[in-house]
KOLZA-657971 format. One record per residue (C-alpha): residue in three letters; x, y, z. Coordinates in Angstrom, 2 decimals. Each point is the difference from the previous one (the first is absolute). Layout:
{aa:ALA | xx:X | yy:Y | zz:Z}
...
% end
This chain:
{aa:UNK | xx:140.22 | yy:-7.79 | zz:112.97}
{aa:UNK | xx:0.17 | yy:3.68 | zz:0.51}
{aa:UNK | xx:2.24 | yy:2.57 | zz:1.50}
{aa:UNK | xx:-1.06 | yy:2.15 | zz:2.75}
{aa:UNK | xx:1.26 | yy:2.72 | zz:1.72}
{aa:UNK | xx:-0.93 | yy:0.65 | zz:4.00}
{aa:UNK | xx:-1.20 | yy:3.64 | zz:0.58}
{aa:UNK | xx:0.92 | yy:-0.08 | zz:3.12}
{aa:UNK | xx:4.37 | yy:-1.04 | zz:-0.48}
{aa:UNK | xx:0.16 | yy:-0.24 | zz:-3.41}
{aa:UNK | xx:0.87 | yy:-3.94 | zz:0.34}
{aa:UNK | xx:-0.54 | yy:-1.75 | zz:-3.52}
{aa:UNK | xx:-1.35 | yy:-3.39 | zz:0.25}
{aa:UNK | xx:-2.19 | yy:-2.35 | zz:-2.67}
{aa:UNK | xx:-3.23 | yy:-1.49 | zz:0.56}
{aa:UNK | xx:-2.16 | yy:-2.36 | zz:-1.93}
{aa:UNK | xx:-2.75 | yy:2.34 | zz:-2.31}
{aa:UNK | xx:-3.24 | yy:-0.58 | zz:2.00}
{aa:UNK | xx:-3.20 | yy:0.05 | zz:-2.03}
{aa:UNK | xx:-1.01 | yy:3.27 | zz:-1.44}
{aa:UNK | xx:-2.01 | yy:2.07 | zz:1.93}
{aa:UNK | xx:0.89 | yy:-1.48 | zz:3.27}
{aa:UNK | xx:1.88 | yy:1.68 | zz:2.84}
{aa:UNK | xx:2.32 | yy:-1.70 | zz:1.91}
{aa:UNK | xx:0.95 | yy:1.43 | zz:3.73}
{aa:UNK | xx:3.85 | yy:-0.85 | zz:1.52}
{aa:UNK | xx:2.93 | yy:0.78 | zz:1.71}
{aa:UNK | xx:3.18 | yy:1.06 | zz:-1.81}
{aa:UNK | xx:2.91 | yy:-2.64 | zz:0.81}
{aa:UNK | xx:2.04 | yy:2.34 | zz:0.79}
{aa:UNK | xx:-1.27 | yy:2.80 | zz:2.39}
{aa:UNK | xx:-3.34 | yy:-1.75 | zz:0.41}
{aa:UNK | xx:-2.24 | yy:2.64 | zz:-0.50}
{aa:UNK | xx:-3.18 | yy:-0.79 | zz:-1.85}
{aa:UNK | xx:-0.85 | yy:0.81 | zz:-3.58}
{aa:UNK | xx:-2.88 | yy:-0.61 | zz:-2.13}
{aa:UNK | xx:0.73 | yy:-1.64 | zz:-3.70}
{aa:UNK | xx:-3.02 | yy:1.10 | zz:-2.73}
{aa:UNK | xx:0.50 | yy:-0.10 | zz:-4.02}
{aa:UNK | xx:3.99 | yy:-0.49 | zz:0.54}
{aa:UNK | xx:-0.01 | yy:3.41 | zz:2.33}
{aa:UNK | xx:1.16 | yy:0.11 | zz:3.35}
{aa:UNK | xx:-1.14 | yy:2.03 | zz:2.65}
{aa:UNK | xx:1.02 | yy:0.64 | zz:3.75}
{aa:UNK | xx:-1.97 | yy:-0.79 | zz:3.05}
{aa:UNK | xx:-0.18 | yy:0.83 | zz:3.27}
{aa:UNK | xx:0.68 | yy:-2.75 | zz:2.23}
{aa:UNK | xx:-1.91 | yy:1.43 | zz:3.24}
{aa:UNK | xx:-3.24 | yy:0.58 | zz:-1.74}
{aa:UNK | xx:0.21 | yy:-3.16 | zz:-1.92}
{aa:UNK | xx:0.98 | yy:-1.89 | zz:3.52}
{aa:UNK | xx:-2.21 | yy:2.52 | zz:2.45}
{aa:UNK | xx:-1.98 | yy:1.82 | zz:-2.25}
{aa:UNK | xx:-4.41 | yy:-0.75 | zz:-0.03}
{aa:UNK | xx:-1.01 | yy:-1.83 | zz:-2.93}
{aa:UNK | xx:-1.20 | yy:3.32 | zz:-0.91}
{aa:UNK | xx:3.28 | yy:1.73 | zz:0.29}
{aa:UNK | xx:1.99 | yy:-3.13 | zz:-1.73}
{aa:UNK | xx:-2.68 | yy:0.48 | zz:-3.05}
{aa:UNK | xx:0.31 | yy:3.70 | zz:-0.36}
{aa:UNK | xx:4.35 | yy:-0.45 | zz:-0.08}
{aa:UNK | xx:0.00 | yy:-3.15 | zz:-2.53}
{aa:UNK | xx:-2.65 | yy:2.27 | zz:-2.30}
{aa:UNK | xx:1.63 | yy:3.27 | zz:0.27}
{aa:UNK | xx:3.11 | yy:-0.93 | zz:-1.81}
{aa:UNK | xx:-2.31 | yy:-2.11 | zz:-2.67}
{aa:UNK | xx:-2.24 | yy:2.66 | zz:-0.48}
{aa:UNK | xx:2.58 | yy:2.61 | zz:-1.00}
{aa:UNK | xx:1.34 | yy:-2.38 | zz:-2.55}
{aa:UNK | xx:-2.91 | yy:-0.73 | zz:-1.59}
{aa:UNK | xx:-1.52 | yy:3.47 | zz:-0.35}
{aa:UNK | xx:3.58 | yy:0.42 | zz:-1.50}
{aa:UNK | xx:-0.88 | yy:-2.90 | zz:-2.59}
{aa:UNK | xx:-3.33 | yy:1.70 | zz:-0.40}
{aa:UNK | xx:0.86 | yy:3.34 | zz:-1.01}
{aa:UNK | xx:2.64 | yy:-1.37 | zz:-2.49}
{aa:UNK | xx:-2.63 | yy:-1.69 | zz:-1.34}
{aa:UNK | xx:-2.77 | yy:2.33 | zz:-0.14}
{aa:UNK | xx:1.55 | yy:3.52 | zz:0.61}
{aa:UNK | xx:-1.79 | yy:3.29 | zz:0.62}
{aa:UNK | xx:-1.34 | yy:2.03 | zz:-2.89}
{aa:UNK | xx:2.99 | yy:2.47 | zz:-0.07}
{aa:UNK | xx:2.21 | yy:-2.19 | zz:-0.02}
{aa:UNK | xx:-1.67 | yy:-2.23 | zz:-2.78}
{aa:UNK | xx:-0.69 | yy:3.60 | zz:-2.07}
{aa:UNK | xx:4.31 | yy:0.57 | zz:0.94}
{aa:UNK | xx:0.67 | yy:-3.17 | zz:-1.26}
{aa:UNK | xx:-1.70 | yy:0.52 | zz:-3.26}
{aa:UNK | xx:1.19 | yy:3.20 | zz:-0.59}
{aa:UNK | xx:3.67 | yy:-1.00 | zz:0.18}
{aa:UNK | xx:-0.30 | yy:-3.23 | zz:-2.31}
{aa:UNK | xx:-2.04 | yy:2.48 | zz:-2.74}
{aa:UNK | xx:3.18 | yy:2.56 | zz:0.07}
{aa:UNK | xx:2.54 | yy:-0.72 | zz:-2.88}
{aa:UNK | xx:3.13 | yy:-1.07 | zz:1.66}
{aa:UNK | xx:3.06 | yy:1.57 | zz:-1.98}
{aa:UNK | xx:3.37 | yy:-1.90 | zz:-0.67}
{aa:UNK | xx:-1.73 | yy:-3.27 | zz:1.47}
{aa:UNK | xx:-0.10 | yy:-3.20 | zz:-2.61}
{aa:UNK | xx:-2.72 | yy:-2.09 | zz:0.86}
{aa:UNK | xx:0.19 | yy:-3.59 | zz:0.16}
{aa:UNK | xx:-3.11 | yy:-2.41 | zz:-0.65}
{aa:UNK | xx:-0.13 | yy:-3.33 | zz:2.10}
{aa:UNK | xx:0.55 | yy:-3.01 | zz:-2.41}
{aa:UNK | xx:-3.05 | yy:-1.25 | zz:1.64}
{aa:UNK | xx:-3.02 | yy:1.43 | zz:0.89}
{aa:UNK | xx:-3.21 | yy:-1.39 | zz:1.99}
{aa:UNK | xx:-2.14 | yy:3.30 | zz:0.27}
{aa:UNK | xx:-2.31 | yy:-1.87 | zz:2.59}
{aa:UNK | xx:3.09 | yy:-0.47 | zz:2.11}
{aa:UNK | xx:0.28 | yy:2.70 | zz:3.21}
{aa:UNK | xx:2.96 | yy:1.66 | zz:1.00}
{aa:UNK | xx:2.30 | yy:-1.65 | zz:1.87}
{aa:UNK | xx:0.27 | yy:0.29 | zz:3.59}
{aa:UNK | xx:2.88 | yy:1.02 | zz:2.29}
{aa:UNK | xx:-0.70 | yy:-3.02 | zz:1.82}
{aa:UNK | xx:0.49 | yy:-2.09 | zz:-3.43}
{aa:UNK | xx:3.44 | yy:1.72 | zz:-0.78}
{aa:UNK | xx:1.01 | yy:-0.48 | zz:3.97}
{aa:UNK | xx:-1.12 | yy:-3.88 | zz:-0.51}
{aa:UNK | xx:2.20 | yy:-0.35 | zz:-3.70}
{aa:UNK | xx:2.98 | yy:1.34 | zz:1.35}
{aa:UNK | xx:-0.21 | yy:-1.40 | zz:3.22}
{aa:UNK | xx:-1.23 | yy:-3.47 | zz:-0.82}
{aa:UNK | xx:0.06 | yy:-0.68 | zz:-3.60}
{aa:UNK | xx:3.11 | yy:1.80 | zz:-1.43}
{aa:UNK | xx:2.29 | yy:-2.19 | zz:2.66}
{aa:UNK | xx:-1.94 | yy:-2.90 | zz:-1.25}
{aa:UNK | xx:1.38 | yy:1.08 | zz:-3.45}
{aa:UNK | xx:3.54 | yy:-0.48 | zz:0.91}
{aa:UNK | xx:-0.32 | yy:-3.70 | zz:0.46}
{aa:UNK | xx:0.43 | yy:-1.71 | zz:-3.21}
{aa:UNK | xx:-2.91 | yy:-2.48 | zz:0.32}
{aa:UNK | xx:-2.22 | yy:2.32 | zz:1.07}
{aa:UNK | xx:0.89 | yy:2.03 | zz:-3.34}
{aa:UNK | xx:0.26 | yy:-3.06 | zz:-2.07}
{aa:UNK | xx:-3.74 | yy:-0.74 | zz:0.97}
{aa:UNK | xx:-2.05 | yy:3.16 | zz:-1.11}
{aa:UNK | xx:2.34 | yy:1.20 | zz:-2.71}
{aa:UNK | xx:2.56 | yy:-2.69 | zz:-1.35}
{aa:UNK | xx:-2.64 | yy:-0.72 | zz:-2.83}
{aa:UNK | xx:-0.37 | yy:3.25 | zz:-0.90}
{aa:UNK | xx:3.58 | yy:0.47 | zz:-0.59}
{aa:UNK | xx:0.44 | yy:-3.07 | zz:-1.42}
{aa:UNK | xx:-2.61 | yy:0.60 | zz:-3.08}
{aa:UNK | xx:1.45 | yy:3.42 | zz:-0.06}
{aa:UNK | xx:3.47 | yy:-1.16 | zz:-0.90}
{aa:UNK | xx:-1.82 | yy:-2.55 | zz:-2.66}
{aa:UNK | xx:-1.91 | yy:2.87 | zz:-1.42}
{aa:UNK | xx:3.40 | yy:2.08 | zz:-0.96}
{aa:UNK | xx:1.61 | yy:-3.72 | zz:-1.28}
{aa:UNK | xx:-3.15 | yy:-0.31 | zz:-2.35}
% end
């Protein structure tokens, strides 16, 4: 389950993930205006063109939206030459009265991650966190053998 937020009232409902990639068109429960659902984002639609609207016209309004977001995704990922050169430039600059910290671990083949991936932990896995089980089940071992190791 996710959270979502309507656009259009600011209502805050859940809904079941649906498959990556897919886009899922409905009304909110609440004001029943429509919204589109894509890669946990929400986005608001107009009801007259989606209702009235050519097929044309209802394809142009769904993509829009989509479209922005995705160029959005693209530039982060691939961002113009200035930028890039910017970018450089500041991480080659000494940065004074800053310590440094190195990452206990370290896959260099790994990418940055995402704002979608921090949006995702803290809205879906760091409540999942809180429940004990849940816990118990990816890190109880690993606590467990770390309290052994400091016995030993």
């Amino acid at each position: 389950m996710i959270e979502i937020k309507c656009p259009h009232c600011g209502a805050i409902g859940q809904i079941i993930v649906p498959p990556i990639g897919q886009i899922v068109v409905g009304p909110c429960p609440r004001c029943q205006e429509l919204v589109a659902l894509f890669e946990g984002r929400v986005f608001p639609l107009d009801k007259e063109i989606m209702i009235y609207g050519s097929s044309q016209e209802k394809r142009e309004h769904v993509l829009s939206p989509l479209t922005e977001f995705l160029r959005g995704q693209v530039e982060e990922l691939i961002p113009e030459a200035r930028e890039l050169e910017s970018r450089l430039e500041e991480r080659e600059k000494p940065k004074t009265g800053t310590k440094r910290y190195k990452p206990s671990v370290r896959n260099r083949k790994a990418g940055k991650i995402s704002k979608e991936e921090i949006e995702d932990f803290l809205r879906i896995d760091l409540p999942l966190l809180a429940k004990k089980t849940y816990f118990e089940e990816r890190f109880g071992r690993l606590i467990e053998e770390n309290q052994d190791d400091k016995k030993t």
